[in-house]
C-alpha positions, 0 to 999 in steps of 0.5 A, spaced: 504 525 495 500 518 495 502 513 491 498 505 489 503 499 491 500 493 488 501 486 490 498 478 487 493 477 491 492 469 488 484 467 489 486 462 495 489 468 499 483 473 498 482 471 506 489 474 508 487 481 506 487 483 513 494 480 515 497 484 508 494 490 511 496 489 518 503 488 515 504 494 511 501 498 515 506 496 520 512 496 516 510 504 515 509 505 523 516 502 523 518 508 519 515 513 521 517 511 528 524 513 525 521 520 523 520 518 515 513 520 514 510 514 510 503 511 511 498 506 509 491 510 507 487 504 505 487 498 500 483 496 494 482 488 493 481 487 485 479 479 485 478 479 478 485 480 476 488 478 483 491 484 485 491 487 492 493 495 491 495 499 499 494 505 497 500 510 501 501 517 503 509 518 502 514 524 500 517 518 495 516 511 491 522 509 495 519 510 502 514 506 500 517 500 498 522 500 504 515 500 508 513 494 503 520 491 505 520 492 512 513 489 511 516 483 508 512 484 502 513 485 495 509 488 491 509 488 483 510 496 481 509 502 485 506 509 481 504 515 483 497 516 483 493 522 483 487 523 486 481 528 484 475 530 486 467 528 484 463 534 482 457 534 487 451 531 483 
């Protein structure tokens, strides 16, 4: 399943994007070292609304905000998200 986690991302901080992406994408190998299939895909930095979403791939929402925790993150919500395919053209 994939799911979006999103983070505050104050103005002043839009320089650590790549250090929150390093962090999450490590706190998901922590546990996929353990054996629990959890990863981070990418990120979306939206500056108009401060927002930093990771973009995960996990079996559950719980699994994706351990990785956040371990991360030593927090994110404002987690959702489901699902997505589709653009016709050619």
């Amino acid at each position: 399943m994939r799911f979006i986690a999103e983070l505050y991302l104050p103005a002043g901080r839009r320089d650590s994007v790549d250090e929150l992406d390093r962090r999450a994408a490590a706190g998901a190998r922590e546990l996929l070292a353990q054996g629990v299939r959890v990863s981070l895909t990418g990120s979306t930095l939206v500056p108009e609304d401060e927002m930093l979403l990771l973009h995960y791939e996990a079996e559950a929402r719980e699994l994706v905000l351990e990785a956040i925790r371990r991360a030593g993150l927090t994110s404002e919500r987690v959702v489901e998200a699902i997505e589709t395919a653009r016709p050619a053209g």
